[in-house]
C-alpha positions as CSV (number, residue, x, y, z in Angstrom):
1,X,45.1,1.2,37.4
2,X,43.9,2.4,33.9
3,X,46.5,2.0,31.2
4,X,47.3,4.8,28.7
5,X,46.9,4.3,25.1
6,X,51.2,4.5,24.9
7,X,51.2,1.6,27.1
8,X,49.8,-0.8,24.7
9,X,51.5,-2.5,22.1
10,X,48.8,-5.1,21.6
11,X,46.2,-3.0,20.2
12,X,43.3,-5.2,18.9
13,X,42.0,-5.1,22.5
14,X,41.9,-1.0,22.3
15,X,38.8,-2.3,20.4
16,X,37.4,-4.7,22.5
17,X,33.4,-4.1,24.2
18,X,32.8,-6.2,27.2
19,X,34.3,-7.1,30.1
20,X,37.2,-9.7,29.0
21,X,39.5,-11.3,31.9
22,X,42.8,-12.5,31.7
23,X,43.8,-14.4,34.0
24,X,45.4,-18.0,35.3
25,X,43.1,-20.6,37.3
26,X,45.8,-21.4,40.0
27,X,46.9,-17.5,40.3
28,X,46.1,-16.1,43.5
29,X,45.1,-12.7,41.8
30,X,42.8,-14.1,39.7
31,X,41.1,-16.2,42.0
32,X,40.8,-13.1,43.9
33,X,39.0,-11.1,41.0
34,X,36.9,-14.0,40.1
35,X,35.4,-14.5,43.1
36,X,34.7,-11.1,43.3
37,X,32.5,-11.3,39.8
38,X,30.9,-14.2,40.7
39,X,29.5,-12.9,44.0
40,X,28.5,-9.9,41.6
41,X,26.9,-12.1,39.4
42,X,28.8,-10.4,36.4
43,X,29.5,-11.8,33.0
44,X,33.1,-11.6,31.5
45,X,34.9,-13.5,28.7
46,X,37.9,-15.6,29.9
47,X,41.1,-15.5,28.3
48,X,43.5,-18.0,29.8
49,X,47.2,-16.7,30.1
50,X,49.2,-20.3,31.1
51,X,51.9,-19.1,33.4
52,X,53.3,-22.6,33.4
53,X,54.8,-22.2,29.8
54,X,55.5,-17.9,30.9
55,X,52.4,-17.2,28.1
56,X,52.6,-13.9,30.6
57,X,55.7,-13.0,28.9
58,X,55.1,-13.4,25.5
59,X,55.2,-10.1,23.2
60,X,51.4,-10.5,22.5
61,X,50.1,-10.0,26.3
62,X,53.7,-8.2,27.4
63,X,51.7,-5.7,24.8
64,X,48.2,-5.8,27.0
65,X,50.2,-5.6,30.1
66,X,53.7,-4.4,30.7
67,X,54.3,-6.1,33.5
68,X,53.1,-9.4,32.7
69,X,51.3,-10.5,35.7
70,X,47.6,-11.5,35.6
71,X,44.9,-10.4,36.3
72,X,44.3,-8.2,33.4
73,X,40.9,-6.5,33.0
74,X,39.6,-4.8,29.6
75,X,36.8,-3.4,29.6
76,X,35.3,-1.8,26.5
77,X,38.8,-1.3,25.1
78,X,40.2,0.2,28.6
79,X,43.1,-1.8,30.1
80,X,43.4,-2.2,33.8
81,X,46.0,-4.1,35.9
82,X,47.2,-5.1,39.0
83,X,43.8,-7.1,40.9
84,X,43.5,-4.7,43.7
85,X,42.7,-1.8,41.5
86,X,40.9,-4.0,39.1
87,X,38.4,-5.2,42.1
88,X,37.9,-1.2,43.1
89,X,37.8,-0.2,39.3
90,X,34.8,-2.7,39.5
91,X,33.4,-1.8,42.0
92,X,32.4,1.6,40.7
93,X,31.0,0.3,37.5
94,X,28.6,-2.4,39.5
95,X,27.7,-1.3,42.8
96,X,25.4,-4.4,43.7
97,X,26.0,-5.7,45.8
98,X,28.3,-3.7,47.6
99,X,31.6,-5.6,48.4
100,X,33.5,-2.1,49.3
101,X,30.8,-0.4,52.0
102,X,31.6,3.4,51.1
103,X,32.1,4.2,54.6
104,X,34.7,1.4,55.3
105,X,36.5,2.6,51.8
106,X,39.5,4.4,53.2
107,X,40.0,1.5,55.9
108,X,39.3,-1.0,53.2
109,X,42.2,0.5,50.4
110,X,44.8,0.4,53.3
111,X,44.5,-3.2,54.1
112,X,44.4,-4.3,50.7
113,X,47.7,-2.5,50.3
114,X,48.7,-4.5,53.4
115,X,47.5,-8.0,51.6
116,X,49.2,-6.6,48.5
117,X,53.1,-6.0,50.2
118,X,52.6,-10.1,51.0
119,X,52.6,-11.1,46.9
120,X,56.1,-11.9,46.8
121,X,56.0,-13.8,50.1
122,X,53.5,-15.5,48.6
123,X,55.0,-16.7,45.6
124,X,58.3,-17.5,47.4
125,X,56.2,-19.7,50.1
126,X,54.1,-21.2,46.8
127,X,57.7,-21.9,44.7
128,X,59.2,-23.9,48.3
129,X,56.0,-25.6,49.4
130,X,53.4,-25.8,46.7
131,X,55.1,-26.1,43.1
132,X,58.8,-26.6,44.6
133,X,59.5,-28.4,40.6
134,X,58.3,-25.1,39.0
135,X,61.7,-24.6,36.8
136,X,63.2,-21.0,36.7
137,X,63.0,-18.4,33.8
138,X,66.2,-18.7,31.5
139,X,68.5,-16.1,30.6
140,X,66.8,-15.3,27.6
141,X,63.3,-15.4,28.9
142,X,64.7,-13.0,31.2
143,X,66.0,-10.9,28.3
144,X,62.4,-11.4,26.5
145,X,60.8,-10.3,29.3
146,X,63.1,-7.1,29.8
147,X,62.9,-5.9,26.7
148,X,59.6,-6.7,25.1
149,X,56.6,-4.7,25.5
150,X,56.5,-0.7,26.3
151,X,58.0,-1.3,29.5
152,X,55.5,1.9,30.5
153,X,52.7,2.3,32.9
154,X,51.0,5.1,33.1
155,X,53.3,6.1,30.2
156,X,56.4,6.0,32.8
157,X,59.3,3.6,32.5
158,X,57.8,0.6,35.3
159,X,60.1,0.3,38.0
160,X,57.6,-2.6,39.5
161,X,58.5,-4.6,36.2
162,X,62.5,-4.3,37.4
163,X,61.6,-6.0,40.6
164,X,59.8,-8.8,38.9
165,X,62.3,-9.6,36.7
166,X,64.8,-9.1,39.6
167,X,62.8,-11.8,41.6
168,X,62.8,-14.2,38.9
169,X,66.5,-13.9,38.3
170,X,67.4,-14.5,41.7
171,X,65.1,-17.6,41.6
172,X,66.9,-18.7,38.4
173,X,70.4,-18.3,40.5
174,X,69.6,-20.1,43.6
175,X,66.1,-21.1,44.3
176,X,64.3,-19.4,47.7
177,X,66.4,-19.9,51.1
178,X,65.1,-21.4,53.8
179,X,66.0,-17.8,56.0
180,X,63.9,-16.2,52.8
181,X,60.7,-18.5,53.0
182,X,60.8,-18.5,56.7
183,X,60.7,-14.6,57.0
184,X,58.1,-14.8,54.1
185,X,56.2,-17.4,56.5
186,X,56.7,-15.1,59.5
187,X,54.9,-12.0,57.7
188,X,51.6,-14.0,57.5
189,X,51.9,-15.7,60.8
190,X,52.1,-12.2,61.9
191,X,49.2,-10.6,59.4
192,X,46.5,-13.8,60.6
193,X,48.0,-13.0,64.2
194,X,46.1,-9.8,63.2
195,X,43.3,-11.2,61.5
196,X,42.0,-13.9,64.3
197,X,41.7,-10.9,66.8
198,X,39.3,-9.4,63.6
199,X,37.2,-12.4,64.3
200,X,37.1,-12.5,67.7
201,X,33.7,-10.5,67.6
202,X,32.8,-10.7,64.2
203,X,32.1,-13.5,61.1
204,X,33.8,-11.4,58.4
205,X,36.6,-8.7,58.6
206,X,34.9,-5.4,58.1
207,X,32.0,-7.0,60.7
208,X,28.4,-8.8,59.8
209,X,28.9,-8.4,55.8
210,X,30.9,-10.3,53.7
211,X,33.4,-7.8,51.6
212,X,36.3,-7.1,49.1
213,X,39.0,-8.1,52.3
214,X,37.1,-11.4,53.3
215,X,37.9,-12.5,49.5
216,X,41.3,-11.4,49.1
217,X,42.6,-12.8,52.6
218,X,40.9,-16.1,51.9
219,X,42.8,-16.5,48.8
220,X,46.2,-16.0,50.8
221,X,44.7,-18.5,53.5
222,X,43.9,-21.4,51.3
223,X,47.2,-21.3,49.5
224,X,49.0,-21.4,52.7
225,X,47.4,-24.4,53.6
226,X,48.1,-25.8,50.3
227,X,51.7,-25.1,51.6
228,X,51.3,-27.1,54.9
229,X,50.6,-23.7,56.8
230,X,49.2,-25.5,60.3
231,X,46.1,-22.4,60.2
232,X,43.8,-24.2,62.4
233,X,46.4,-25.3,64.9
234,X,47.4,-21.4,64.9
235,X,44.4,-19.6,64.3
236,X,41.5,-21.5,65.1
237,X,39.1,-18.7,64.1
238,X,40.9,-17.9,61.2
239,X,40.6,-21.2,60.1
240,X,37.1,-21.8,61.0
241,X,36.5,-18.3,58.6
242,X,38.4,-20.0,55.8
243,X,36.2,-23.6,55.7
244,X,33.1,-21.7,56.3
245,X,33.6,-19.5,53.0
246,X,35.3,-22.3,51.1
247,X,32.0,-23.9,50.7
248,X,30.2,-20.7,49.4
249,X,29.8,-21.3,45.6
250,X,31.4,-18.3,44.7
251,X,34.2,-19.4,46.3
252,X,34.2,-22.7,46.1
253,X,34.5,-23.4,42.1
254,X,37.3,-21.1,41.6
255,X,39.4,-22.2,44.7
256,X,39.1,-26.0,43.6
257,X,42.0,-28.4,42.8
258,X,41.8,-30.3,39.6
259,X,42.5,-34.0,40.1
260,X,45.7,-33.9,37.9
261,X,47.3,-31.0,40.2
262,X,45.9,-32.6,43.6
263,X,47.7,-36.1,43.1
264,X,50.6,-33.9,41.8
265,X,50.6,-32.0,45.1
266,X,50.3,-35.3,47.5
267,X,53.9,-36.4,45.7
268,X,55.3,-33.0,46.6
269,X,54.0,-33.5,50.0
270,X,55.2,-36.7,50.4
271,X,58.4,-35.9,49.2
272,X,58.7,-32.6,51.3
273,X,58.0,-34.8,54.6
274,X,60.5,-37.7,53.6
275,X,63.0,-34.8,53.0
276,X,62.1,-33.1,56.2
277,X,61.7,-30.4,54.4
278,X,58.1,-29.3,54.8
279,X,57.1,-25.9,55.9
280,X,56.9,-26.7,59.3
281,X,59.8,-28.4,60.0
282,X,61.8,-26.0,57.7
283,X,60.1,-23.1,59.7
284,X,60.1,-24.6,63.3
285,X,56.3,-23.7,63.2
């Protein structure tokens, strides 16, 4: 989705040529969009938003995007947002190779929508399972990130900013329920349900070509695992799917876990199993 001008309060990067990406290295929707320009082969400049200190909720990228979520894409002084529209935005501008076949577009659009209504389960799965010490937003980064900024998309007051904030301030007030994160864990046992009767027949998920979907449900696959998700034990297919395309290069280097964050993740695991408390005792899984 294409920004207006009114949108914008940050408006050195109405100037901006190039392709410039911001984004987060552990963010699922980046990974998802950087994968996507490496198997491209395109060139961007990075521009690192840290979500571990809420950098997304600053007034200086609250000004680039009213939301405050990353990805962000500007390209040639055009701001786009949200990673789904980003990846078909891109797809326009560099055809080769083709990553969304145009006779599989319609199909492809609704199942990214599909992938997209799993975000927030994601993020409540990753906040129990995979960064269970990440602290809450205060009160007045709440109020900062309410009231700074446009607020607009498309020129519009943004109700999809409401329910971020809303999520976060229920985080803030009591953390995610086991009932919560076990429905969240439900939805994808139910979406890879869907997926390992895709790839009964087939070694990607629109058939013999690797495309926009395979990158954007491998992304929500390797975080669950990060989360103690039992995939192969579940969906042996779909886990065969995931290691196979792990190892690609354009995958591989963007889905990698720095040493620092991998020995902080075998505490957390360790500490989740003492507790009994991983995701699949928690879940009954």
């Amino acid at each position: 989705m294409r920004l207006h001008e009114s949108d914008i309060k940050t408006r050195e990067v109405l100037g901006w040529t190039g392709l410039h990406l911001f984004h987060h290295p552990a963010s699922s929707c980046s990974q998802k969009v950087r994968i996507f320009l490496n198997l491209k082969g395109i060139s961007y400049a990075p521009h690192l938003v840290d979500l571990l200190t809420n950098a997304n909720i600053t007034e200086y990228y609250l000004g680039i995007n009213p939301r405050g979520l990353v990805p962000t894409l500007v390209h040639d002084g055009d701001v786009h947002i949200e990673s789904n529209d980003i990846l078909t935005y891109l797809e326009g501008v560099y055809p080769d190779p083709p990553l969304i076949p145009p006779e599989f577009a319609e199909e492809v659009a609704t199942l990214l929508r599909h992938e997209d209504d799993l975000h927030l389960d994601l993020r409540s799965i990753t906040l129990r399972f995979v960064a269970p010490s990440h602290p809450p937003k205060s009160a007045d980064e709440l109020e900062r990130y309410a009231t700074t900024g446009t607020g607009t998309v498309g020129g519009v007051p943004d109700a999809h900013r409401e329910k971020e904030i809303g999520f976060w301030a229920r985080y803030a007030g009591g953390g995610i329920s086991d009932e919560a994160v076990c429905r969240s864990v439900q939805a994808f046992r139910k979406a890879f349900d869907e997926i390992e009767q895709q790839l009964a027949n087939n070694p990607y998920l629109l058939g013999d070509a690797l495309s926009v979907l395979d990158i954007a449900w491998l992304i929500y696959v390797n975080r669950l695992r990060l989360a103690g998700y039992p995939v192969m034990r579940l969906h042996p297919r779909l886990g065969l799917w995931a290691d196979t395309l792990s190892t690609h290069p354009a995958f591989e280097r963007e889905i990698a876990i720095p040493p620092q964050f991998a020995a902080y993740l075998e505490k957390q695991r360790e500490a989740l199993a003492a507790a009994g408390r991983t995701l699949v005792s928690v879940c009954s899984l």
